[in-house]
Structure formats: C-alpha cells, structure tokens
C-alpha positions in Angstrom: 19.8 24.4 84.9 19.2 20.9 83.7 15.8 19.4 85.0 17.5 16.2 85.8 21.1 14.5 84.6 21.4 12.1 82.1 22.6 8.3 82.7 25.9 8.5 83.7 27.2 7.3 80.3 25.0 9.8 78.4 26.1 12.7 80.6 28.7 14.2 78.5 26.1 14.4 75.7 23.5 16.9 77.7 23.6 20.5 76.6 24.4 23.1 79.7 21.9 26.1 79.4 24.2 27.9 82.5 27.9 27.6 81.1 26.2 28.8 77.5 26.7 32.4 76.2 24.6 34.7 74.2 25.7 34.4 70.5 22.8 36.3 68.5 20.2 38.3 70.3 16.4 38.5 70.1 15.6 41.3 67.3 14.1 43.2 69.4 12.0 43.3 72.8 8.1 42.8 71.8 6.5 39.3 72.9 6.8 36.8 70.1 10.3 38.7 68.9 12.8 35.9 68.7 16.2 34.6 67.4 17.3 30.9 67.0 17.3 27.9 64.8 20.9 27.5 64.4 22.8 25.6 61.3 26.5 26.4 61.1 29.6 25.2 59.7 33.3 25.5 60.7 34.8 26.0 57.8 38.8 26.5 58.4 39.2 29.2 60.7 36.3 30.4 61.4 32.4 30.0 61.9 29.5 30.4 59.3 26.3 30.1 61.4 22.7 31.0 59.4 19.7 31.6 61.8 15.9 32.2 61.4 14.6 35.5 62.7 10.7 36.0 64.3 8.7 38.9 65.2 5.1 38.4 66.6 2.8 38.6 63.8 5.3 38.8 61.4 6.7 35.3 62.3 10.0 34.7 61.0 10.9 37.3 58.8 14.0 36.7 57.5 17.2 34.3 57.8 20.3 35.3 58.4 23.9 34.2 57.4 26.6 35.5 59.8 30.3 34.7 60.1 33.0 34.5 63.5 36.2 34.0 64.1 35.5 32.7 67.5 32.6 31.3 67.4 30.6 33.6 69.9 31.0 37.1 68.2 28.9 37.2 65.1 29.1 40.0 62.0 25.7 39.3 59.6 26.9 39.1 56.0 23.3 38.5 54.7 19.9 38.3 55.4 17.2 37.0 53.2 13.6 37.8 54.0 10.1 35.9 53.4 9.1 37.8 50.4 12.3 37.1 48.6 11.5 33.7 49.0 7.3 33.6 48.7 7.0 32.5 51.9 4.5 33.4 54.9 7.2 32.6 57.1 10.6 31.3 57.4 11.8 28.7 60.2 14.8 26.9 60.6 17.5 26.7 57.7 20.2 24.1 57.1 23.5 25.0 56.1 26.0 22.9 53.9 29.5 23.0 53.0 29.3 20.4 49.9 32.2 18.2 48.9 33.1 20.1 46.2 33.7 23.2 47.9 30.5 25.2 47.5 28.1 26.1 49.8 24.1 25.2 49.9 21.4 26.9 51.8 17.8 24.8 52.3 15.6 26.8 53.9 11.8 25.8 55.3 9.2 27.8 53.9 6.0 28.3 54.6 3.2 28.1 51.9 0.8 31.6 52.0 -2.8 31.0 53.0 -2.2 27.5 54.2 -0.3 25.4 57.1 1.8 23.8 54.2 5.8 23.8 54.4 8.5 23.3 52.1 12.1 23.3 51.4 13.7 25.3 49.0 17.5 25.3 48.1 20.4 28.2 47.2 23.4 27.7 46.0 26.9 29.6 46.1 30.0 30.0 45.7 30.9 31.5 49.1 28.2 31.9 52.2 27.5 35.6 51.8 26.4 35.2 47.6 23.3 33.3 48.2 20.4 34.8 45.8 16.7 33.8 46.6 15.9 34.7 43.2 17.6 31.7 41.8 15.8 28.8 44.0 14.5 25.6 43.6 12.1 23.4 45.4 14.0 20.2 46.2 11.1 19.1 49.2 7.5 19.9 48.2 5.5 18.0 51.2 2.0 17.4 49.4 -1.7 17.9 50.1 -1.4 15.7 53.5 2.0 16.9 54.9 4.2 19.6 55.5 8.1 19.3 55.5 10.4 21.7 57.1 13.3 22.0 59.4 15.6 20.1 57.5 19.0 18.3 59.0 21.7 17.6 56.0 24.7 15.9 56.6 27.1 14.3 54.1 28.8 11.6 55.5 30.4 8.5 54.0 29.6 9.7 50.5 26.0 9.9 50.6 24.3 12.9 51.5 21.9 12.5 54.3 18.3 14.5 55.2 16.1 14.5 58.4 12.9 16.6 58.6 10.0 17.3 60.7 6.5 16.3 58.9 3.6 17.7 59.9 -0.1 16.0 59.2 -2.3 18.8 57.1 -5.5 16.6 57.0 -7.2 17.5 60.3 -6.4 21.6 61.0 -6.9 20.7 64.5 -3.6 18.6 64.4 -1.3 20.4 62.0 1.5 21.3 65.0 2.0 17.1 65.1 5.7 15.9 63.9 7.3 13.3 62.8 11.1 13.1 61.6 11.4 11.5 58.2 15.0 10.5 56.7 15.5 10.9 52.9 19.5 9.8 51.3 20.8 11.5 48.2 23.5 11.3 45.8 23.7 14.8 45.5 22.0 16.8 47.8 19.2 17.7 45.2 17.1 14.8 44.1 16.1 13.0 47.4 14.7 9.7 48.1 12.5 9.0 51.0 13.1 5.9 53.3 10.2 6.8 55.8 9.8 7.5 59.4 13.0 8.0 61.4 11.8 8.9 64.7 8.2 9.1 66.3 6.5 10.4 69.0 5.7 8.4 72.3 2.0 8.2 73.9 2.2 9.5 77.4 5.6 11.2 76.9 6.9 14.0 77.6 7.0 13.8 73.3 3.9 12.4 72.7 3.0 15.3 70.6 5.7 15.5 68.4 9.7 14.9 67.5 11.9 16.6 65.4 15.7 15.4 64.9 18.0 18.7 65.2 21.4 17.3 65.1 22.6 14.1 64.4 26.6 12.7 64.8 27.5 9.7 62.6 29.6 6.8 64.5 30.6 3.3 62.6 28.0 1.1 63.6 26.0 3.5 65.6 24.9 7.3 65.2 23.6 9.9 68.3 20.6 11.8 67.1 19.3 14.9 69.4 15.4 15.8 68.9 13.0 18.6 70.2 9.5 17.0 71.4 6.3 18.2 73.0 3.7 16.3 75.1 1.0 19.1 74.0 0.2 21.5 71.1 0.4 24.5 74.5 4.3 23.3 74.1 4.4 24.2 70.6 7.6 26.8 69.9 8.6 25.9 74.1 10.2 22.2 73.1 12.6 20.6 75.2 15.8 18.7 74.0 16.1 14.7 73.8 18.5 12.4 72.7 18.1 9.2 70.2 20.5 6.6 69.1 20.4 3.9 66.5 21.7 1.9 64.1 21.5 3.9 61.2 20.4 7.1 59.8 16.5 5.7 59.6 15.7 3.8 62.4 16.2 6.3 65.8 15.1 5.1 69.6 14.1 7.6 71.8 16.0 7.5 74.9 14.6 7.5 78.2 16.3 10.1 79.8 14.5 13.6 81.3 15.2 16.2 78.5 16.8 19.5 79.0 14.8 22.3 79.0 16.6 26.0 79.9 15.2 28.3 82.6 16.5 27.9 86.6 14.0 24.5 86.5 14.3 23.6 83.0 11.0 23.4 81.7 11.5 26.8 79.3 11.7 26.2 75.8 15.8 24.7 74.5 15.1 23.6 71.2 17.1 23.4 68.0 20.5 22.1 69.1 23.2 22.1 66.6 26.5 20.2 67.0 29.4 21.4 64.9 33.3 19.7 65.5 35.8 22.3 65.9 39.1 19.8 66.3 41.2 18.9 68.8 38.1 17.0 70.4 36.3 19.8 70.9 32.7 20.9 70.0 30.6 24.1 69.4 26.8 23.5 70.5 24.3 26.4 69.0 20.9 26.4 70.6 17.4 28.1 71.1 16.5 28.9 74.6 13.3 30.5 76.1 14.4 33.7 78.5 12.4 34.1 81.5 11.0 37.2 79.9 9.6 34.6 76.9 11.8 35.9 74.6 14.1 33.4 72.2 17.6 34.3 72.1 20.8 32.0 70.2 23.0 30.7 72.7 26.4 28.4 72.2 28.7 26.2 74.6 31.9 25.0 73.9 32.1 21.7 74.6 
C-alpha cells in the first residue's frame, strides 16, 4: 500500500506495491537472503532482465542475467559471481542494448578489505555470452569516494550515466550518497559533469539519494530515486521522484515516497522503468517482505 498519493498530476507516475507480482524470488529463506536490483531491456519480443543476488554474510554473491517472454516468468541464462569479478560483493548492475546491436553489462563492485566501489564493464554479442574474465574498469571512484549502482541510458545520441557516490573519508559516514551524472560518446570513456541530485536536511532523504531510473522528455526528464533519512534505513530505502531540466540538474519532489508493506514504510527500492509499446510500461522493483526478506517484483503499467 502506498503511504500517501502523489499530487494529482504525478499520480500516474507512483509505483503500486499491491497490483505487483513476484518476478524472481529471494534465494533462499535465511535473514539477509535477498533478490532485487533490477536492470532490463525489452528487446523485440521478449525481456532480458539482470539482477543482483544477496545472502547474509555472503552479501551479493552473484548477478544474474535471465530472459521472458512475458515479462513475469523468468528462465536464468547466466550468473556471474563475486570472485569471477574480484569483488567482496556485487550490487546493482545496469544493462544496455547499445546502438549497434550488442549488449553491455556494468556491474558495481566492491573493492576487498575496504568500503570502496567501482564499476566494471562486459561486453557481448548476445545477453547470455557475457565473460568476467574479459573486463574493464570504466568507473574507478578514488581514495575519497565510492561509485556504484550505475543508470545508463543512451538517448539522443549520447550515452548517459547516473550513479550513487559514497564519501570514504570519515568510516563513520560511508552509507552517505549522492547521484553524480557523467555523458559519453560511447559508453566507455566517461566524463563527469558533477552532482545530479542531493540529499535534503530534515528529509525523509537527508541521508542519502540514488537515481534508479530516469525517462527522457524534450525539455524535461522524470528521474525516480531511493533515499534514507538515517544510516538504520540503509538497504530499507523508499522510492522518490525528481524532475528537471536536463540529465544533471534533478529537484527532488515533494511528494510522500512509496515504500511497500500494508503501511508503506518497508524497503521499495531500485525501480526500473522499461517501455514495452503500445503505451505501455514494465516497472521492476525491490520490495522488503514483512518477513524482511527482499524479493523482485514487476507491474505492468
């Protein structure tokens, strides 16, 4: 249930935890066991949807890469775990068709030893060909920051990146975000054009933002967010909506975000917005069960 509607004019943009269905279940029934982070493409007839996978102390294991034909029912063609990748952990991937055809997986990884992030690229020909053994760091973050959960969309010729940044300087502060926008000319090299989106003192997101999903519109775009007002929020976000008037300037809007559970304050986080034609839309989404655990869910919109 949503903890409170929208303005009027903003309604039809709200997601709707109860008309969602389950599209990829929790691996498992531990505490901490969890399945989410959606990035898919609709690519002809059907769906290519990649996901992060987490299990209590083993955090998120692996990514997957699964295909539908409805958009519901999933059959895993690949999973790639942490190792492959030299990673502590794994969070949420972005996947791209590219104008040419091929298909690009970034995926956030986390640094061993340390609270440091970064984003690593595959390529392939088709979605289930990706090899980790043949990556390349196209996001290192630094010393200071940490970058991960990247949003990639190519629009208007130029491709464009969003991504959470994290503070590294004070290990008391490290869950902290930002959204940061970086433009590219192929998806590879990126340049950055600084802070996109920012959290808001005494907010419900004063603790931190990070853009999920983002719809280009001449003259004005519709970004959608996960924020916290405390680090006990951290992996429980709630969904919020921006607009502005281009890809690196965002407003947060003022309206009460979604959150799932029967009085919306459990976790609904990483919303991903994918057109299907004839006006129609397929919303992916992390939601918190009332048992704690994190299962994928979708809407057809």
């Amino acid at each position: 249930m949503i903890t409170e509607d929208f303005p009027p004019q903003l309604s039809a943009l709200q997601p709707s935890p109860e008309r969602s269905v389950v599209a990829v279940e929790p691996p498992g029934v531990e505490p901490g066991t969890w399945t989410g982070a959606p990035s898919a493409v609709f690519d002809g007839d059907e769906m290519i949807l990649a996901y992060r996978l987490r299990h209590g102390p083993r955090r998120g294991y692996a990514v997957g890469v699964a295909r539908s034909a409805d958009g519901v029912h999933f059959r895993t063609m690949l999973l790639i775990a942490k190792e492959e990748m030299d990673a502590e952990s794994l969070e949420r991937p972005a996947l791209v068709r590219t104008p040419a055809g091929g298909w690009r997986l970034y995926l956030s990884c986390a640094t061993a030893g340390t609270k440091h992030w970064r984003i690593e690229l595959l390529e392939a020909p088709a979605p289930d060909a990706f090899d980790p053994s043949k990556r390349a760091v196209v996001l290192p973050g630094d010393a200071d920051s940490a970058v991960k959960d990247p949003v990639i969309r190519v629009y208007d010729g130029t491709w464009h990146l969003w991504t959470s940044v994290h503070p590294l300087a004070d290990p008391v502060h490290t869950d902290r975000m930002t959204t940061e926008y970086f433009s590219s000319a192929d998806g590879v090299e990126w340049t950055r054009h600084g802070t996109a989106l920012t959290p808001r003192p005494d907010e419900w997101d004063a603790r931190g933002v990070r853009v999920t999903a983002v719809r280009f519109a001449p003259g004005d775009m519709v970004a959608y967010y996960d924020g916290r007002a405390t680090a006990a929020e951290n992996f429980e976000e709630r969904t919020g909506l921006a607009t502005g008037m281009g890809p690196a300037a965002l407003v947060a809007s003022d309206c009460v975000p979604v959150g799932g559970g029967p009085d919306g304050t459990l976790g609904l986080r990483y919303l991903d917005v994918v057109d299907v034609g004839d006006g129609c839309e397929r919303w992916y989404y992390e939601l918190t069960r009332p048992d704690g655990l994190h299962e994928l869910r979708t809407e057809l919109r």
